[in-house]
MARKE-989664 format. One line per 8 residues: number of its first residue (from 1); for each residue z, x, y of N, C-alpha, C. Coordinates in nm, 2 decimals. Layout:
BEGIN
NUM	Z,X,Y,Z,X,Y,Z,X,Y | ...;
//
This chain:
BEGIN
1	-0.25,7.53,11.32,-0.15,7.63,11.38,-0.01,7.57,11.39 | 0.09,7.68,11.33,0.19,7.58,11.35,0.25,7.56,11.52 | 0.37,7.43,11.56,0.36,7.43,11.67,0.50,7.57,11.73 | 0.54,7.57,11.86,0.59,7.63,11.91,0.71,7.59,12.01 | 0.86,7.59,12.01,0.90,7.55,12.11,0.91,7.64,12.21 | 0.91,7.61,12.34,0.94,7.69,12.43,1.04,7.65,12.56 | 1.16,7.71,12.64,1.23,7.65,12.69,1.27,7.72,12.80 | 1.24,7.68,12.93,1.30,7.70,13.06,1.49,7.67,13.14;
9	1.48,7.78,13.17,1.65,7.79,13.21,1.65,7.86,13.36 | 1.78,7.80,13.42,1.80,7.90,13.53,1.88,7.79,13.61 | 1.93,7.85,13.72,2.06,7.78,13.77,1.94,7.63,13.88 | 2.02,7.59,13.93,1.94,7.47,14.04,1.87,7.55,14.18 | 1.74,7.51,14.15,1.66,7.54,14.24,1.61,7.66,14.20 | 1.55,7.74,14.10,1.54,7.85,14.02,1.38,7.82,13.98 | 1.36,7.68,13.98,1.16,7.66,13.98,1.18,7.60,13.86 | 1.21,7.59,13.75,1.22,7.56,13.64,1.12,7.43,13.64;
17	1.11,7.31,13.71,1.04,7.25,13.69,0.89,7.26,13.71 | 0.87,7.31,13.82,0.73,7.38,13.93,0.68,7.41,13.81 | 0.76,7.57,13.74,0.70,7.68,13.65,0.68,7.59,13.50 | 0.75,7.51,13.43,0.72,7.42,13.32,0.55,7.38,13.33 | 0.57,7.27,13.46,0.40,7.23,13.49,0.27,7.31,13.49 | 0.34,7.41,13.51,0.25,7.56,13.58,0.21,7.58,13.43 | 0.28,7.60,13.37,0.26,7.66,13.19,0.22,7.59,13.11 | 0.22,7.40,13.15,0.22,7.32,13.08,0.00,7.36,13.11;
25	-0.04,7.28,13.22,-0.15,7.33,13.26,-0.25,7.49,13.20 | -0.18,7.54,13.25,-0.25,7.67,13.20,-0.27,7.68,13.03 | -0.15,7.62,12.95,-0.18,7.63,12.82,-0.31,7.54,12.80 | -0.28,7.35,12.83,-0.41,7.33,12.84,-0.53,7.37,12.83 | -0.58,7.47,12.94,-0.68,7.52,13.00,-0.67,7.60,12.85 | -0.58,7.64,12.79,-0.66,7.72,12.73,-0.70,7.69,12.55 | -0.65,7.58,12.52,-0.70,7.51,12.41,-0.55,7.46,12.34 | -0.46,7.44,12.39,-0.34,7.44,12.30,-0.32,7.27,12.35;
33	-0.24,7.21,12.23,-0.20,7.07,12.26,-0.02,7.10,12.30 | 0.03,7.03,12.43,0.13,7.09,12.51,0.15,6.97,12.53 | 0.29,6.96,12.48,0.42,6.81,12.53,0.50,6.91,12.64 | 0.50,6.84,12.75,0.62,6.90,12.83,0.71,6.79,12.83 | 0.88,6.83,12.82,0.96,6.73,12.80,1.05,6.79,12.91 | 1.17,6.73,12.91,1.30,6.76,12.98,1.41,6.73,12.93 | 1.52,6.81,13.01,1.68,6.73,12.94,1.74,6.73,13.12 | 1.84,6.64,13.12,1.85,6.52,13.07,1.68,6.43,13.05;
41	1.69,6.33,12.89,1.57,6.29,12.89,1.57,6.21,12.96 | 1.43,6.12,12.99,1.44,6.02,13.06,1.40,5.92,12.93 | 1.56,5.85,12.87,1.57,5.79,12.81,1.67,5.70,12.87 | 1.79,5.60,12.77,1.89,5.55,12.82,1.98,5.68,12.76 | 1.96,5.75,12.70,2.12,5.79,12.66,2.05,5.95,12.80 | 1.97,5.97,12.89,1.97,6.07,12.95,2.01,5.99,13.11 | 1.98,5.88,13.09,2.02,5.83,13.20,2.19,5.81,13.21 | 2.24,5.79,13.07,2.37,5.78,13.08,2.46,5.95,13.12;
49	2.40,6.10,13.04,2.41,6.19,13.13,2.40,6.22,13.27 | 2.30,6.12,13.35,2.31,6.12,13.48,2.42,6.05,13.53 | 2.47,5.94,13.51,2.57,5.89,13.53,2.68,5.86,13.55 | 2.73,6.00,13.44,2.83,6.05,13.42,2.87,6.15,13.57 | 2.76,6.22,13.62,2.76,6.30,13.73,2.86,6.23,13.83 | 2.81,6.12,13.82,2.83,6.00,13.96,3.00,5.97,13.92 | 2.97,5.95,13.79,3.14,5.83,13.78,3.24,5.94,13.75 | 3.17,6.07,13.73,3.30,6.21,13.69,3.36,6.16,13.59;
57	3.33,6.12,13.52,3.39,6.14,13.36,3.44,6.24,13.33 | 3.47,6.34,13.39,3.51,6.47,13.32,3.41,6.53,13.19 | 3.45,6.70,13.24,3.39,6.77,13.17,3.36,6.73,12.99 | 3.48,6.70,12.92,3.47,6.66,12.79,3.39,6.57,12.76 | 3.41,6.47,12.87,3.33,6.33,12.81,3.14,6.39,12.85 | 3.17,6.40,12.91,3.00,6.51,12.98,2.96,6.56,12.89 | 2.99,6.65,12.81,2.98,6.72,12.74,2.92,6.68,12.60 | 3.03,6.59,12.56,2.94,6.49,12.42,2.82,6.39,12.45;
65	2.83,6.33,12.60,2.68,6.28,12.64,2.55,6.34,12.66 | 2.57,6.50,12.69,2.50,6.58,12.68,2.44,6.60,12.54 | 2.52,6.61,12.47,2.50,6.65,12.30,2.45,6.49,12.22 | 2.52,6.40,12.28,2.43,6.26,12.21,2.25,6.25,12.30 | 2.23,6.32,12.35,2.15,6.30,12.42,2.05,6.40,12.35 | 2.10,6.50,12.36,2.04,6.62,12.29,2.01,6.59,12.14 | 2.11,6.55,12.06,2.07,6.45,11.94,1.91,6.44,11.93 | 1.93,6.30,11.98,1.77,6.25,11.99,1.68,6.28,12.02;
73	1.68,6.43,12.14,1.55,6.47,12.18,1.52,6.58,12.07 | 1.58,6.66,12.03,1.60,6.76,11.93,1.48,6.67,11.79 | 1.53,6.54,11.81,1.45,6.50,11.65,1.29,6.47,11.69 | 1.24,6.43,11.83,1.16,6.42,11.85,1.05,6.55,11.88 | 1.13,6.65,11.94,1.09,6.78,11.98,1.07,6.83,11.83 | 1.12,6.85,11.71,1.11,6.85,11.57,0.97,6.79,11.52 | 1.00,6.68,11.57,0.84,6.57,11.50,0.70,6.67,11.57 | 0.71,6.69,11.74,0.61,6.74,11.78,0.52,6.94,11.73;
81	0.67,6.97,11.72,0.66,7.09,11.67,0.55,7.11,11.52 | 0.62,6.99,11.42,0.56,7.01,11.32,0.45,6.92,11.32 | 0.36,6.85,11.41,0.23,6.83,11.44,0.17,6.90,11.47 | 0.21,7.05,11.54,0.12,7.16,11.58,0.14,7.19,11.73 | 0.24,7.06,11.82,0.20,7.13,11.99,0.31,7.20,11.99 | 0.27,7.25,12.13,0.36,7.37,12.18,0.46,7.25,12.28 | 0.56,7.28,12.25,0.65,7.20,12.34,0.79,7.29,12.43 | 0.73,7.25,12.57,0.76,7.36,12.69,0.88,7.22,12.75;
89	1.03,7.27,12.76,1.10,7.20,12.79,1.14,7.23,12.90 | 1.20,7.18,13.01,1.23,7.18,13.11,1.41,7.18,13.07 | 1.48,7.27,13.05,1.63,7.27,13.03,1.61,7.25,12.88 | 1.74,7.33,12.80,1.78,7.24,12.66,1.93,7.25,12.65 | 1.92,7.38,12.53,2.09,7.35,12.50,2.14,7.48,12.61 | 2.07,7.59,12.59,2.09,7.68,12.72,2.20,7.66,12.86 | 2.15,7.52,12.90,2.20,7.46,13.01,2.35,7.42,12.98 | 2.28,7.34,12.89,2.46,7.25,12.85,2.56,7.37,12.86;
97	2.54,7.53,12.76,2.65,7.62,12.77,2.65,7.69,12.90 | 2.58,7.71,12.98,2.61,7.75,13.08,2.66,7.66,13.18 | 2.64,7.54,13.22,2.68,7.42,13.30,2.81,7.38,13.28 | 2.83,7.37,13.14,2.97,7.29,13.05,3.04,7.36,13.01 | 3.02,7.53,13.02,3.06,7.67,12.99,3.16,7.67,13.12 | 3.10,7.65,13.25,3.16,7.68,13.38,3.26,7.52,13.38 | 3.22,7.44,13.36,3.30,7.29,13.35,3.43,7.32,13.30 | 3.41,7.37,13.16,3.51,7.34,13.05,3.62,7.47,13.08;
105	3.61,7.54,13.15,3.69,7.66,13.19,3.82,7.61,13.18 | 3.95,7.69,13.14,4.07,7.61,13.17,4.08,7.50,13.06 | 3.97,7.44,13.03,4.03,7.31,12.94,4.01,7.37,12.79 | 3.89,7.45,12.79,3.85,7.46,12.63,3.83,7.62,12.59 | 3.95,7.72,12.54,3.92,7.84,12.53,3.82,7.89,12.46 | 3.73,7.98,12.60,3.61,8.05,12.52,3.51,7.93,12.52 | 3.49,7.92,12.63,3.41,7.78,12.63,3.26,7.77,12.56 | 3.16,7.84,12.60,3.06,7.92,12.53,3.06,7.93,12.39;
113	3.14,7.95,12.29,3.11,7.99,12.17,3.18,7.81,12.13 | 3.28,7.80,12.14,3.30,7.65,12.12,3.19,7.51,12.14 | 3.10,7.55,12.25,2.99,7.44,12.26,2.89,7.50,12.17 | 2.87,7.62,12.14,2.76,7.69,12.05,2.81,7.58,11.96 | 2.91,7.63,11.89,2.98,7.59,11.74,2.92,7.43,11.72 | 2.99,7.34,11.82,2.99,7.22,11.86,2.81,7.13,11.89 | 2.74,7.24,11.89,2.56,7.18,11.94,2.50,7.20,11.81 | 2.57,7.30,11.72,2.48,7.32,11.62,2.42,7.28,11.53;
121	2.45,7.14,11.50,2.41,6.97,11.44,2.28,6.95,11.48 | 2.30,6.97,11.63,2.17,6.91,11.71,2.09,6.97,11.81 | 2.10,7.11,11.76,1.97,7.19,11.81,1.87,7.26,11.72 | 1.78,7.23,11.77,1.67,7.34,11.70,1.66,7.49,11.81 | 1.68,7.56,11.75,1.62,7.70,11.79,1.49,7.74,11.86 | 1.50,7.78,12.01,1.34,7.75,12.03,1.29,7.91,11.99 | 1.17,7.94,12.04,1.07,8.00,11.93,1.12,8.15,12.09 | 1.12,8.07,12.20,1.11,8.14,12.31,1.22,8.08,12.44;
129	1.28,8.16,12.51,1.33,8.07,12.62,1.33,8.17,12.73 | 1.30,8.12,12.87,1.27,8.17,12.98,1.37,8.16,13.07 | 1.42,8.25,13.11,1.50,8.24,13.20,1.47,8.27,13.35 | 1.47,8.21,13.45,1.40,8.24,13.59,1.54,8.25,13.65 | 1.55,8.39,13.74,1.68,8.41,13.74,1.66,8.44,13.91 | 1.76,8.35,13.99,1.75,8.36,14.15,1.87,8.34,14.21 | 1.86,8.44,14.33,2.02,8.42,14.33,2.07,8.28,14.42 | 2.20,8.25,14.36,2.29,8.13,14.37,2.20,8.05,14.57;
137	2.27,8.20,14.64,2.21,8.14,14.78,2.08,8.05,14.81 | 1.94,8.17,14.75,1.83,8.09,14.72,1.79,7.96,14.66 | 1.91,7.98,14.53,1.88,7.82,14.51,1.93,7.73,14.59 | 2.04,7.71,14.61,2.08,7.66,14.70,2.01,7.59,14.88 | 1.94,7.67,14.91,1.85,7.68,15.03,1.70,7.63,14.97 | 1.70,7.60,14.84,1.54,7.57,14.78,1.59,7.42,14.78 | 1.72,7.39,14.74,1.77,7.23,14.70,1.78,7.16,14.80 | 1.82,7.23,14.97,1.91,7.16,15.02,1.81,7.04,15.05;
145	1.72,7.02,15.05,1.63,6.89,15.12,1.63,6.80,15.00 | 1.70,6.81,14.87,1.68,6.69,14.80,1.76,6.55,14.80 | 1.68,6.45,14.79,1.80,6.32,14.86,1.90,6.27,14.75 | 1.92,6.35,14.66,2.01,6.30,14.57,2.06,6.44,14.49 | 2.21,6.44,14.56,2.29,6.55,14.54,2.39,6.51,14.46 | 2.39,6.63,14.30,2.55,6.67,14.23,2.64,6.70,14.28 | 2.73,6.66,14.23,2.86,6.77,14.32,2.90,6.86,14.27 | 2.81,6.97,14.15,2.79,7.05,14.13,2.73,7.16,14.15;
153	2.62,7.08,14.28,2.54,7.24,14.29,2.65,7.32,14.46 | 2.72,7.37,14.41,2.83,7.46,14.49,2.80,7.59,14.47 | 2.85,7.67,14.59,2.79,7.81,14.57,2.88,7.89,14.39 | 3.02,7.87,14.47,3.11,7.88,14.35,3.07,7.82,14.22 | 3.07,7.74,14.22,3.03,7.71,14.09,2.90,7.76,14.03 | 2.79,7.75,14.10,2.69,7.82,14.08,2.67,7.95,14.02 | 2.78,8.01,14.10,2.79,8.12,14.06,2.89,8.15,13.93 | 2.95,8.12,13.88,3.02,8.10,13.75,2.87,8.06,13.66;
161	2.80,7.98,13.67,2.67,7.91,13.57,2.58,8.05,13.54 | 2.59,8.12,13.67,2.43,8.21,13.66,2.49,8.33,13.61 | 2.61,8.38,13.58,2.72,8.46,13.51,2.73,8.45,13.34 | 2.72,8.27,13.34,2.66,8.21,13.18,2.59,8.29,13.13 | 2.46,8.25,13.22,2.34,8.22,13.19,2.30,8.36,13.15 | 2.35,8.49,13.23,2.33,8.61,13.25,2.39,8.68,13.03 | 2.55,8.59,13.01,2.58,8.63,12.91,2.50,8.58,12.80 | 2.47,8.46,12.81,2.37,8.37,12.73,2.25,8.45,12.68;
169	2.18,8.48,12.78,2.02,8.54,12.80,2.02,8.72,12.73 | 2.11,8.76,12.66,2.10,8.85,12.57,2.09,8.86,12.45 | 2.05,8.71,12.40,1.98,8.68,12.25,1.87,8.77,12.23 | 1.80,8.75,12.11,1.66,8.80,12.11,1.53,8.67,12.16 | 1.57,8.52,12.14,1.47,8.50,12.17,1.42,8.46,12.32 | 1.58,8.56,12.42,1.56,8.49,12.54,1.45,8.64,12.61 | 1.36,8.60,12.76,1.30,8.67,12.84,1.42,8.63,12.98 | 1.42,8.75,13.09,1.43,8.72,13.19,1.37,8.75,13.26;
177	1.31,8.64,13.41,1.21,8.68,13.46,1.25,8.70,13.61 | 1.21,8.75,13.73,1.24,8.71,13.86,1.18,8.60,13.89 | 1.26,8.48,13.94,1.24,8.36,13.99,1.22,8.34,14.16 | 1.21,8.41,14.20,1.21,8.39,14.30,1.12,8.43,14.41 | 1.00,8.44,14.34,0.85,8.51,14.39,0.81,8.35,14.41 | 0.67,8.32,14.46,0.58,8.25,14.49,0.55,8.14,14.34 | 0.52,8.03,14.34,0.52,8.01,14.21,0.44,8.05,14.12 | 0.34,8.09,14.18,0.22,8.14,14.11,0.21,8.26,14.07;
185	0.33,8.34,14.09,0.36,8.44,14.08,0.48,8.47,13.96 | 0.54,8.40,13.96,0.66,8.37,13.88,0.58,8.31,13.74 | 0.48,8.17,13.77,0.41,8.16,13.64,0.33,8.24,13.57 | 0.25,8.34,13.64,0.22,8.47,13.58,0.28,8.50,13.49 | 0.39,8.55,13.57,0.45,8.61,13.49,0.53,8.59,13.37 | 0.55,8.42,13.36,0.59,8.34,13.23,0.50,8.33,13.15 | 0.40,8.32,13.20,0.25,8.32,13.09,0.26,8.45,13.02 | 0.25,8.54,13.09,0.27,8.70,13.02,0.35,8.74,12.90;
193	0.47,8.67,12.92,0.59,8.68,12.84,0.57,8.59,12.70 | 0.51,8.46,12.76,0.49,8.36,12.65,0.35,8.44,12.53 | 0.25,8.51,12.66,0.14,8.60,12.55,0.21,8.71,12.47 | 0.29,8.79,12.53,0.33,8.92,12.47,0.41,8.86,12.33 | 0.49,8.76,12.36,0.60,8.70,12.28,0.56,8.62,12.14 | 0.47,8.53,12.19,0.37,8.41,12.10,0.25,8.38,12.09 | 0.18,8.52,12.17,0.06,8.51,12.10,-0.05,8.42,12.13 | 0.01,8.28,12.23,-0.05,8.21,12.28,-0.15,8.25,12.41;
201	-0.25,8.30,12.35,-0.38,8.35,12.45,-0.47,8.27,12.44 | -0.60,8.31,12.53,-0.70,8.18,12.53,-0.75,8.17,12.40 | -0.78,8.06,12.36,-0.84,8.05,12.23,-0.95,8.04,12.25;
//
């Protein structure tokens, strides 16, 4: 069988991680071989994306560590695809234009189609992408107990991202789902979309 990318999106605190594991398992269960990955990777060049948060490099420079970073996972995500698994990513390029979309405002006109233009070296196309869509406040109130804060997750700003994300998610291979149900309820319902979409039912 051939393999399948598949790719979770949504502003901070939206589940994205919870619902990845949720889908990563359930495929499991049902006979599929499933790499779950993430961006930033946990590599050195995803660590150096983290980094950047902290020392504020600015948007620009952000932006190409995102995409060197993206580079390398893109070739690996590639390798697993054409071994046959389904590979369920936690963020990809989605993020970068909505994150670096709201960043780059003011500096880079038309920010969105310029980072499209700019990623297209180093992305693969996923098969599927999920969007869990909650509002800004919610997330916000899901994050506040985490002990290591961006100085990005702002309501404002947030709200610029999930405006992206909203222009973004009218591709054909994107879904949008309500994120903000129970998680088991929200994976439902990503399972559903991933069956309707890919076919991927119990084997």
């Amino acid at each position: 069988m051939r393999g399948r990318f598949i790719t979770l999106e949504g502003i901070d605190g939206a589940g994205k991680t919870t619902i990845a594991h949720r889908i990563e398992a359930e495929l499991r269960r049902r006979g599929y071989r499933v790499v779950l990955t993430t961006e930033p990777t946990r590599t050195w060049l995803g660590e150096a994306v983290k980094r950047s948060y902290d020392d504020d490099v600015g948007p620009l420079a952000e932006t190409f560590l995102f995409l060197a970073d993206r580079a390398r996972h893109t070739e690996v995500i590639r390798t697993w695809v054409a071994a046959g698994s389904i590979v369920v990513s936690d963020r990809y390029a989605d993020s970068t234009y909505a994150y670096q979309g709201a960043r780059l405002k003011g500096i880079v006109p038309d920010p969105i189609p310029w980072l499209r233009a700019l990623s297209r070296p180093v992305v693969l196309e996923p098969d599927l992408t999920i969007l869990l869509e909650i509002s800004v406040r919610l997330g916000l109130r899901r994050i506040a107990g985490r002990k290591r804060k961006i100085r990005f997750e702002k309501e404002r700003f947030l709200t610029e991202v999930a405006a992206n994300y909203r222009r973004i998610a009218r591709g054909r291979r994107h879904a949008t789902i309500d994120g903000s149900g129970p998680a088991a309820t929200v994976a439902r319902d990503a399972l559903a979309v991933i069956e309707r979409r890919l076919g991927l039912r119990r084997r």
